[in-house]
N, C-alpha and C positions, 0 to 999 in steps of 0.2 A: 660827763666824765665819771667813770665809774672810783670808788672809793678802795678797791682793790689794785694791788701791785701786782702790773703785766709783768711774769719772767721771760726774757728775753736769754734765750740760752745759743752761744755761739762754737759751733760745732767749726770749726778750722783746723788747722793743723798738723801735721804729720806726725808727729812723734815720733821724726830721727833719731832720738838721745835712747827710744828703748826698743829699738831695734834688737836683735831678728821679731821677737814678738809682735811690734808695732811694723805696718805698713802699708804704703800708700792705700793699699785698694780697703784696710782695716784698721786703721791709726787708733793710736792708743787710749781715745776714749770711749772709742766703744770694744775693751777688753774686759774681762771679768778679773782684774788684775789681783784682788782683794775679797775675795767669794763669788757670789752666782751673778751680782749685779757689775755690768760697768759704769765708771765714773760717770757718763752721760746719764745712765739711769739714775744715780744714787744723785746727781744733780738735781733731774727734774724731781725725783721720792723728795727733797730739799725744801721745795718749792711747792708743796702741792696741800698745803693747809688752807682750805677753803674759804677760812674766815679772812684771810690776809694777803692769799695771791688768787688772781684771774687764772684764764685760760693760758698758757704758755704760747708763745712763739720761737721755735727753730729756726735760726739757720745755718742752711746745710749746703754743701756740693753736691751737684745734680749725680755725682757718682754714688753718694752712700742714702742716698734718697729713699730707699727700700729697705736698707739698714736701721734709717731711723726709727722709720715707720713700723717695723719688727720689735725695735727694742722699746718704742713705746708702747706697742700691743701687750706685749708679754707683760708691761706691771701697771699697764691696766689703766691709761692717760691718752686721753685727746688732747692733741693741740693742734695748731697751725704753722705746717713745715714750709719754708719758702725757701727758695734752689738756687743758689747762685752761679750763673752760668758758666763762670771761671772765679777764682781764687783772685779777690783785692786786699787780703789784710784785715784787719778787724776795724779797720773807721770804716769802710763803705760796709762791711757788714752791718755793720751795729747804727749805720744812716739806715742803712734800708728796715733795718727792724724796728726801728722809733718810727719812720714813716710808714712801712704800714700796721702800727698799734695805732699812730694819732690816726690812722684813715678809720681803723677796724673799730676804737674804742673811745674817737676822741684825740686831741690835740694836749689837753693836761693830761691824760693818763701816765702815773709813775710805772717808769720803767726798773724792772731790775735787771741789768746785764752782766749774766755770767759765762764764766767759759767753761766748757763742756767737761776737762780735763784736769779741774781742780778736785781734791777731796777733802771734805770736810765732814767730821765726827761725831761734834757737838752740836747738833742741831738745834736746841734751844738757846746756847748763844749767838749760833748762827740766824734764829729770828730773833733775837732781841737786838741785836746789830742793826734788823731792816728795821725794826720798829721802831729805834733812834733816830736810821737814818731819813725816815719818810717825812721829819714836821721841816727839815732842812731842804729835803728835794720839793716838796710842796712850794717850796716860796723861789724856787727858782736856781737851789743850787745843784748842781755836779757832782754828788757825794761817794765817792772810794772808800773803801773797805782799806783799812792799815793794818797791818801785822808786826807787832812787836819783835822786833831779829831776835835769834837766838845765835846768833853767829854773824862773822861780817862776811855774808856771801858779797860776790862779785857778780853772780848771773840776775840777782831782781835790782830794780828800779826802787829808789827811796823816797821819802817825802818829809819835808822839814816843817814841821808842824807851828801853827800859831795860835791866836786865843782863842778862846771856846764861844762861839757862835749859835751853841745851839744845845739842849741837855743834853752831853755825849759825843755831841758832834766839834770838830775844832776845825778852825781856817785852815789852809792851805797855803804855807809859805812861796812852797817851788817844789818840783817836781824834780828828780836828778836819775838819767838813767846809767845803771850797771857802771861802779866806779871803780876804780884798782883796788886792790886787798886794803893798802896805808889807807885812801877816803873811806872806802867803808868799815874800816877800822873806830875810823872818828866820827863815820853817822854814829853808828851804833852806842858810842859812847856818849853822845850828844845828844840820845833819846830819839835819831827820826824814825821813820815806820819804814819798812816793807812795802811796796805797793803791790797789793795782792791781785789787780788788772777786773776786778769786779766793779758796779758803778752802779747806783741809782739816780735817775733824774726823771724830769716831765718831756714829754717825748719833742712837744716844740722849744721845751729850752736847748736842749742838747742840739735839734736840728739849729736853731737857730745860731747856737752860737759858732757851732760847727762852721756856717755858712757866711760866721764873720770873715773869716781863714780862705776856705776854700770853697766858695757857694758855686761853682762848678759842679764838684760833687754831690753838694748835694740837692742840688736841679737836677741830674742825671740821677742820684739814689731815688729820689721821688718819681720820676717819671720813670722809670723801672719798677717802680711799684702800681702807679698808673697802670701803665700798659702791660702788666703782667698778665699771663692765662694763667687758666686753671686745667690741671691735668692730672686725671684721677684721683684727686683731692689736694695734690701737689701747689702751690705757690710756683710758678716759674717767674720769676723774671724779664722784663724783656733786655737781652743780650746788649744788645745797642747801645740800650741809655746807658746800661752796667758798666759796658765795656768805659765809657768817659768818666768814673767815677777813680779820682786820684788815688794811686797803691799805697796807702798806708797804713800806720798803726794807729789807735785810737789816742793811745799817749801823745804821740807825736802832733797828730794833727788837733786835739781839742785839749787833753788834757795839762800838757804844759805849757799851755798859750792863755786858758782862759784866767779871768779874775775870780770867779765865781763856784773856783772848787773850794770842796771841802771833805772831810776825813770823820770818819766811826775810826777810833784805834777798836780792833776787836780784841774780844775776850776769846773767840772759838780758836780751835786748832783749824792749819789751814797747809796745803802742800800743794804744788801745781804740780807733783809726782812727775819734775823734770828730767831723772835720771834711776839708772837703776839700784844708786845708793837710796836714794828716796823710798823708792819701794821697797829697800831693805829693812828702812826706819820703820814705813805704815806697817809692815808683817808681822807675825809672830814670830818670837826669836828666842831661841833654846839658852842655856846658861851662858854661853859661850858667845853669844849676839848672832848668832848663823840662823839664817831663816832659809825657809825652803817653799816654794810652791810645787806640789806635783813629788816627783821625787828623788830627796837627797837625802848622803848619809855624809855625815862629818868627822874626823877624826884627827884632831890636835890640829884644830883647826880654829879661827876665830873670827867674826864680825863679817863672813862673807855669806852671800844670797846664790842659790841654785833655785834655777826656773827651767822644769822640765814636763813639756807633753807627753813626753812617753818613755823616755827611756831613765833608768838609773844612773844619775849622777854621782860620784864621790870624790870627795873634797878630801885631799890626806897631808899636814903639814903646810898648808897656805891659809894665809890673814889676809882679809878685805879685798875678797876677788868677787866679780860677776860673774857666775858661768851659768848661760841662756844655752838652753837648749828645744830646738823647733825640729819638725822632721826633713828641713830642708836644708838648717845651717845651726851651728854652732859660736857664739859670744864667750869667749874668755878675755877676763879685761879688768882693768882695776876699778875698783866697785867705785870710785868716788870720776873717774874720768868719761862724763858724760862730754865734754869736747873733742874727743880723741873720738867717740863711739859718733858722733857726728861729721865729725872727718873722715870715718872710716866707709859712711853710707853714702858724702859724697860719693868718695871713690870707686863704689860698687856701683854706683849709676854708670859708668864707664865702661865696668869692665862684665859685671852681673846683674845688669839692669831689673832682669825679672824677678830677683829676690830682694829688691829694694821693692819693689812694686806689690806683688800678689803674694799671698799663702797656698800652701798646699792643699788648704781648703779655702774654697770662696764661697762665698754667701750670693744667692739670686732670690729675686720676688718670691719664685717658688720654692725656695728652700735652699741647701748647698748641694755640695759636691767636693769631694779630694782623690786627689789622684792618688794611688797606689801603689804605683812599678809606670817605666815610662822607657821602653826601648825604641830601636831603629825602626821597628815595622810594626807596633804595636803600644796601647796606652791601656791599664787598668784603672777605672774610677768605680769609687762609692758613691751613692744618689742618693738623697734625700728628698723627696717633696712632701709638702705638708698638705693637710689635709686641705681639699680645695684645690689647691694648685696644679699649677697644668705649665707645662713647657712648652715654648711655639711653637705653632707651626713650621717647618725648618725642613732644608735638604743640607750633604754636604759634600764637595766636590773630590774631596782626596780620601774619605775612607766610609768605611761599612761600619755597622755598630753591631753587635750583642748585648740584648740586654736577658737579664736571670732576676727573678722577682726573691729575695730573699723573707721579706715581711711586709704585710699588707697587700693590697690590690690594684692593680694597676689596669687603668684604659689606654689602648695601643692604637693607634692610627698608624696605618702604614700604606699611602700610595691611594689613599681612601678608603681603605677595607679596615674595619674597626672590630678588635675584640678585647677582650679581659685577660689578666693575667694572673693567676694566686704562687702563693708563695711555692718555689720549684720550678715554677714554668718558667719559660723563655721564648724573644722571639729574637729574629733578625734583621735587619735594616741595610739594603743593599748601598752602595753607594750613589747617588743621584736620586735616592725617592723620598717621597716626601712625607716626612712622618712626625707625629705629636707624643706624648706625654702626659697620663693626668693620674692622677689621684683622686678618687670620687669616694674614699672610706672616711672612717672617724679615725684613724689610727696613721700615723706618717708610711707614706711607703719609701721603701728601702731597696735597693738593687745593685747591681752591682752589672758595670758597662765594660765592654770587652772592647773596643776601636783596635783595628787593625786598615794600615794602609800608611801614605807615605808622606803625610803631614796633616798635626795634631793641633794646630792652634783652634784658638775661638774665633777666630777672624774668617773661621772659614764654616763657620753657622749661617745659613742663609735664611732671614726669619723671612716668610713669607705671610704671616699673619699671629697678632701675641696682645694678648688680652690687659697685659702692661706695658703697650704703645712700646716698644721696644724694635717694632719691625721698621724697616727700609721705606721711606714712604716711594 
């Protein structure tokens, strides 16, 4: 057993509530919502004091798989990414990531479970939290992270605190999830905590007791860890066992059942940045409490947030509004009604599925891409590929392409006949041939793709061979 706390960091989620920005195919913890880092990054940077945490463990959905793996590139962390092959909820994630830490480091290894999309500021309270919490999780208990309310929210779960068990650490009376405004009126006043949904334990207690409950699950979490492959350094899962693993929450299934929780109250600041009021709080905010990312101008206006990609927002006479703005849709909303903005992306699943889903730019292994202008007979995108990267092999049945090298160098396969292309040049790509993509410089290539023809989806890339297993077996 190593003497180091495994972070166990839980990448799930959708981040409905900060929609247009947050979406499926880019949910909201891996946004740069707060500077250059997003919340998953600024998670693991949390986590990464050598003397006190191991190697990290991810997990992620097999769809942001190359996402993670980018954004831990960039600030410079190795860990071990495991891929869940569908979405169970955070108990069989956080099963599967205690079994394979006990597989990888050991059976007592203390686990730290966090989620990907909380923010926290004070990082040195935030280790001296773990380093309270570890003489407790060492002997076998379940210890949560508690947060002091400053308000009687309705959307977090409480916890009614009992004697102190430990330097720092105090029992755990009962667990109470999201009560009406009047009860959580009276936690609040009655001193409970906040449950902030972070956890330390030893990776066989948590299985074990987990498996008092529901050891279905977690026989199938382990044997999905067993029979997992490995694929380009990925953790896959095997699907099977996954699939038997009960949909739940981690609260639900361990932690308001067991005898054996316990509670750090912290002293750090802490937000699961639920809403876009939230992100109003974490921002910088002019005299007037008006914050802005990107660009807004405000005028007799008060406490509301403009979040703009590209275009200039102005705010004239309106108090505590949300107005998001994306290049594909636009949020006006009352800055405190993150239920209603959730209601509202049900609905879009219905009727605009694809702007609940994807951005106008998407992220791939080999870099992005955004589309530009999108008519009846034609589609303009911007390319990115990073340096190294290569595009598959690939035909496609309903259009021709242009590509125009605008920066950097590009290698062109086309039909088999290979050349180079510098910035100015162009080639073209008829319909049905078969052609690659690559970047072989120091420097990102950039270009800019012309498709003309009579249908634009991605569904109609035909990989025929792709160096991140992506192709058709």
């Amino acid at each position: 057993m190593s003497s180091l706390i495994v972070p166990l960091i839980v990448c799930g989620g959708s981040g409905t509530r900060l929609w247009p920005a947050s979406r499926a195919s880019r949910p909201k913890q891996f946004l740069p919502l707060f500077g250059d880092l997003s919340t998953f990054q600024e998670t693991v940077r949390r986590v990464s004091e050598p003397s006190v945490f191991g190697r990290p463990v991810v997990v992620t959905n097999h769809d942001h798989r190359f996402l993670v793996a980018d954004q831990l590139l960039s600030i410079g962390v190795e860990a071990d990414i495991v891929l869940e092959p569908e979405a169970r909820d955070s108990g069989p994630a956080i099963a599967v990531g205690a079994a394979f830490i006990a597989e990888r480091d050991g059976d007592r290894t203390l686990v730290l479970a966090l989620a990907a999309d909380h923010r926290v500021r004070d990082i040195e309270g935030f280790l001296g939290a773990c380093i309270a919490a570890r003489a407790a999780a060492s002997k076998g208990q379940i210890v949560t992270f508690g947060v002091t309310p400053d308000h009687p929210a309705t959307g977090y779960g409480y916890i009614e605190v009992g004697e102190e068990v430990a330097d720092g650490v105090l029992a755990v009376r009962r667990f109470v999830e999201k009560p009406d405004i009047e009860t959580a009126t009276r936690y609040v006043r009655e001193g409970y905590l906040w449950n902030s949904g972070n956890f330390m334990f030893q990776a066989a207690a948590l299985l074990a007791e987990y498996a008092t409950r529901e050891p279905a699950t977690v026989a199938a979490a382990k044997e999905a860890v067993a029979d997992a492959a490995r694929d380009l350094g990925f953790v896959r899962l095997d699907a099977e066992a996954f699939a038997r693993c009960g949909k739940r929450s981690i609260d639900y299934a361990v932690m308001e059942k067991t005898q054996h929780a316990a509670v750090v109250p912290a002293t750090f600041d802490w937000s699961d940045v639920g809403s876009w009021s939230a992100v109003r709080d974490l921002s910088p905010q002019d005299e007037a409490g008006n914050a802005q990312l990107g660009k807004g101008v405000f005028v007799n206006a008060r406490r509301n947030l403009v979040s703009s990609e590209s275009q200039l927002v102005c705010v004239v006479g309106l108090d505590d509004l949300a107005v998001i703005a994306t290049g594909d849709a636009i949020l006006v909303a009352r800055r405190e009604d993150a239920a209603g903005v959730k209601a509202l992306v049900e609905g879009l699943k219905q009727t605009h599925g694809k702007l609940t889903q994807e951005h106008l730019q998407a992220f791939r292994p080999w870099g992005n891409y955004r589309s530009l202008d999108l008519g009846p007979r034609h589609q303009v995108k911007r390319i990115v590929v990073k340096p190294g990267g290569q595009l598959s092999l690939q035909k496609h049945h309903h259009r021709s392409e242009h590509w125009i090298v605008v920066r950097g160098v590009a290698t062109v396969s086309v039909n088999g006949e290979i050349k180079t292309l510098h910035e100015n040049e162009s080639t073209y790509i008829p319909i049905g041939a078969t052609h690659r993509l690559e970047n072989p410089g120091k420097i990102d290539l950039e270009l800019v793709e012309v498709q003309t023809g009579s249908y634009f989806g991605e569904d109609d890339i035909i990989r025929l061979a792709d160096v991140y297993n992506r192709a058709a077996s």
